[in-house]
N, C-alpha and C positions, 0 to 999 in steps of 0.2 A: 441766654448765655449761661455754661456751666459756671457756678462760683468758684474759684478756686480752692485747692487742697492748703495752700499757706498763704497767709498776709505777713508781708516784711515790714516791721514798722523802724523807720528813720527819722528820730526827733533831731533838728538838727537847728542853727542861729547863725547866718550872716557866713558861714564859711564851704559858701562855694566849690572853693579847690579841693577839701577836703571829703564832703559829698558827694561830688561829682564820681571818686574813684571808688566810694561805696555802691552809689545807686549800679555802674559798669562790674563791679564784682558781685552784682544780683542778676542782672541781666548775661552776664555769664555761665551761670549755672548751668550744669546736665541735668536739670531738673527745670518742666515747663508749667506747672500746676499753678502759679504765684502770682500777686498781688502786688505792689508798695504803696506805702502810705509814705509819703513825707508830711512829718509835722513841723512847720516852720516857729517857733518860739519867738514872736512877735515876726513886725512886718520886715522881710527881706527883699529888694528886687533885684538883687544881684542874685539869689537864690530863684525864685521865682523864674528868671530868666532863661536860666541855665537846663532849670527841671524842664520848661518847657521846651526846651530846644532838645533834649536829651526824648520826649517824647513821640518828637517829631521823627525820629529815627530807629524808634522800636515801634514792634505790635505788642509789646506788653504793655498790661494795665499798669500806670502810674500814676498817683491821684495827689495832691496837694492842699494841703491844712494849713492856712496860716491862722495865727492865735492873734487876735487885735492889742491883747497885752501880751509882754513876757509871763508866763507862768511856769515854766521851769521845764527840766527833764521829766522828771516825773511824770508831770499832769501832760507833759508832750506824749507821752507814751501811751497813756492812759485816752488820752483822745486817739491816738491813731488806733489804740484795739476797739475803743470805742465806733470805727468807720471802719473796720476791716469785715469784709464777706468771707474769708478764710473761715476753715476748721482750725486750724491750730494760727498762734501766733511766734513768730520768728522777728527778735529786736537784733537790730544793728547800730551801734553809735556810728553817728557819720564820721569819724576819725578813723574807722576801723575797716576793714575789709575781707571777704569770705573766698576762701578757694573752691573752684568749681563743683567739687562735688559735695559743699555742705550741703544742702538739703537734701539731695539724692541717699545719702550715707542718715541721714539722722531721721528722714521719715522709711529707708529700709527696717531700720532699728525698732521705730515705732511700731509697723508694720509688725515684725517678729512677734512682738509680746501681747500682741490680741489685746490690749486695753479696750477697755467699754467703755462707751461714751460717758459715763461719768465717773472716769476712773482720774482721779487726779497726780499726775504725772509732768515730770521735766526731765528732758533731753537736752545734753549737754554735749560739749566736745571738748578736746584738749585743744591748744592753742599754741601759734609763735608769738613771743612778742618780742618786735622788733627793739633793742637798745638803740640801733646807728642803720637804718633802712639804707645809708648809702653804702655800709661797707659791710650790710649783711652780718652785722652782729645780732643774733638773736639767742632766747632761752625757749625752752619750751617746758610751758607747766597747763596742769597742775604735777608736780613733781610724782605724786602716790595719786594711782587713780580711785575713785570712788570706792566702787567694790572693794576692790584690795586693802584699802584702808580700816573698812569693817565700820567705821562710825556709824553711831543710828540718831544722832543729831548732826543736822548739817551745821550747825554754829561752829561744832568739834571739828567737821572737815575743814570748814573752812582757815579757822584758826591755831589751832590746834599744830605741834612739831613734832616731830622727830629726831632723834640724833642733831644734826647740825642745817636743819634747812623744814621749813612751812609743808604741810601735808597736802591741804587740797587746794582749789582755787577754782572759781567758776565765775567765766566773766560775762556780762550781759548780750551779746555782744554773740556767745556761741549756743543760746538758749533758744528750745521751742518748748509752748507748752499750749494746753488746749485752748480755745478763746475764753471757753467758760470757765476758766479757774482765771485765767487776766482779768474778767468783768468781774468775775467775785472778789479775789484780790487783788485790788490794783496797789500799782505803786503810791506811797504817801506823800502827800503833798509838800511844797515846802521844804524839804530838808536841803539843808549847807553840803554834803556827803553823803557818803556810803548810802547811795539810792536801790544799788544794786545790792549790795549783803541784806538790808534792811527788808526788801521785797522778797529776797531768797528766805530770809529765816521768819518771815510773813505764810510763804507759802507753805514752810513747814509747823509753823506753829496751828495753823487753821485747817490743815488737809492733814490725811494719813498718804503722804507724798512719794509717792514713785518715783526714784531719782533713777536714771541710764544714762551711758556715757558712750559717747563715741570715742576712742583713745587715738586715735591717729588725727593729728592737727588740722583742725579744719577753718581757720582763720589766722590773723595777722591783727595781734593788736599791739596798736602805733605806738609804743611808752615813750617814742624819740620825735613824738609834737611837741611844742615851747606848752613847759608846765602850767604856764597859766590857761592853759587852754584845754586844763583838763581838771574837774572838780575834786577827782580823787587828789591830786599830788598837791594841791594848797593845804599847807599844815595849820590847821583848825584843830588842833589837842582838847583844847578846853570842849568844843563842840564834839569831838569824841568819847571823851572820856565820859560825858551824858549820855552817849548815845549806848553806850557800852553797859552802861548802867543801868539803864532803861531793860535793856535788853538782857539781864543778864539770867535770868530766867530759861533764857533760851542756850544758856552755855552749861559745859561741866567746869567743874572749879579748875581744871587743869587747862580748860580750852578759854575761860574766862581769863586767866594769867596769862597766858600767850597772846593774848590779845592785848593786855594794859602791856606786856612789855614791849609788842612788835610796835604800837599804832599810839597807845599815849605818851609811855615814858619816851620813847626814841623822838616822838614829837617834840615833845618838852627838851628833849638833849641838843635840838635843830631848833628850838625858836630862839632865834637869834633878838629879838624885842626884850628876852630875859636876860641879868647882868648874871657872868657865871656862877654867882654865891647862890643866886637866885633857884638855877637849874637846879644845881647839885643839892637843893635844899626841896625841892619840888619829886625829883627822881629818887631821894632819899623816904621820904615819906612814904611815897608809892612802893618801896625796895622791903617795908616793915610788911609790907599788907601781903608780900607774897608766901604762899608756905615753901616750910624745909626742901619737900622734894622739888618745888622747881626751882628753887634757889641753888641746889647740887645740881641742877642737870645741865651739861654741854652747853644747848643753846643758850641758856641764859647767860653763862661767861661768854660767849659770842657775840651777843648783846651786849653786854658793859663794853667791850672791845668799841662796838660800835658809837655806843655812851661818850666813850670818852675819846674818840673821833671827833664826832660831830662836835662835843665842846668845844673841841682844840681850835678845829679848823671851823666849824659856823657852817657846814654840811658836812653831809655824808650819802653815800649810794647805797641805797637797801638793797639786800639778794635776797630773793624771796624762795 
């Protein structure tokens, strides 16, 4: 049997309904070269059930990982590149879901730019994400595509603004990239958050990294599943703002600011566990560390807007 040209890897835990309409927008594709991994994040048999029955109805390869403990997203992922026969690897959160022609469009792409087999490289795509999947409210980002952008650190793309709204944005989710750069860097272990920014600015700190984008949206990511059911939207500030830290090597001092005000201060403006003297004393500190110019620029008065939102009322809706 030929190995396939992609391995889909699907880390997923206990939500069935939610998988099910990922593994069916794989199995949809105008592209037949592929693989899926689901890796199950301890033992599921509502999951297990479902995979099986779903393979009883395709001739595609579909393969199943359960992990005897919980070990997270990450090391989920990390095991299915680890079982994948693919040339490249393709992740999907099972929350998420691919239109027909993602891979057909992202390995055309590939294709074009003649990459050698040790060329280390990530294909990307633009994306919907749905706010209200019932009534079809969506946004489509990343707002300024890659290229156009010009950054030559992805930390900058990612966090990094313009005018009154976020530069780039690359979600796990719209990602292929070769096996052998996923077995060298894998995703790290353990983290509370940001498993995806984390691996992104991994693959650029350790590779001279070829980033390409597909610009016409080639997924649907779900922002309108119940929050707790998604690692990014629990606000864990403190656990950011380490993370931020850690990483900050990886930023320019302007793309570093944009980050403490998008992701810690607003966090800190939303954690409601703080008494208001509390925030305003926390978000003040933070407010000293930023310099002049981003202090003048738009977005950040956009952000205090939002500051003092979220005090008032104990949330607010980030527009990204």
């Amino acid at each position: 049997m030929i190995d396939p040209t992609v391995t889909v890897v699907i880390p997923t835990y206990n939500r069935p309904e939610f998988l099910k309409r990922a593994i069916i927008s794989v199995l949809n594709q105008k592209y037949d070269s592929f693989e899926i991994v689901v890796v199950v994040d301890g033992q599921s048999d509502a999951t297990e059930k479902m995979v099986e029955h779903i393979k009883t109805t395709t001739i595609e390869s579909i393969s199943l990982v359960q992990t005897i403990e919980k070990v997270g997203g990450s090391q989920s992922r990390n095991i299915g590149v680890q079982e994948a026969k693919g040339k490249y690897i393709a992740f999907l959160d099972d929350d998420d879901e691919w239109f027909g022609n993602k891979l057909r469009e992202q390995i055309n792409l590939i294709d074009q730019y003649n990459f050698t087999d040790s060329t280390p490289f990530l294909c990307f795509t633009s994306l919907l994400r749905y706010k209200d999947a019932e009534n079809k409210q969506y946004s489509q980002l990343p707002n300024v595509n890659y290229e156009e952008s010009k950054e030559k650190r992805l930390a900058d793309y990612l966090f990094k603004t313009s005018h009154l709204r976020n530069i780039g944005f690359i979600q796990t989710s719209t990602v292929i990239v070769p096996k052998w750069l996923a077995l060298q860097s894998p995703f790290t272990k353990g983290l509370l958050k940001h498993q995806d920014w984390d691996w992104l600015l991994k693959l650029d700190r350790e590779h001279d990294l070829k980033v390409i984008q597909i610009e016409e949206p080639q997924i649907i990511y779900h922002s309108d599943v119940p929050k707790n059911s998604r690692i990014g939207y629990i606000n864990r500030w403190p656990f950011t703002e380490q993370w931020g830290n850690d990483h900050r090597n990886d930023f320019s001092k302007q793309g570093y600011e944009s980050f403490l005000l998008n992701y810690v201060m607003l966090g800190i403006a939303e954690d409601q566990r703080l008494t208001l003297i509390e925030r305003i004393k926390k978000i003040g500190s933070r407010w000293y560390r930023l310099s002049l110019r981003t202090k003048i620029r738009p977005y950040t008065w956009k952000m205090i807007v939002y500051f003092s939102a979220a005090i008032k009322n104990n949330k607010v809706q980030r527009t990204t």
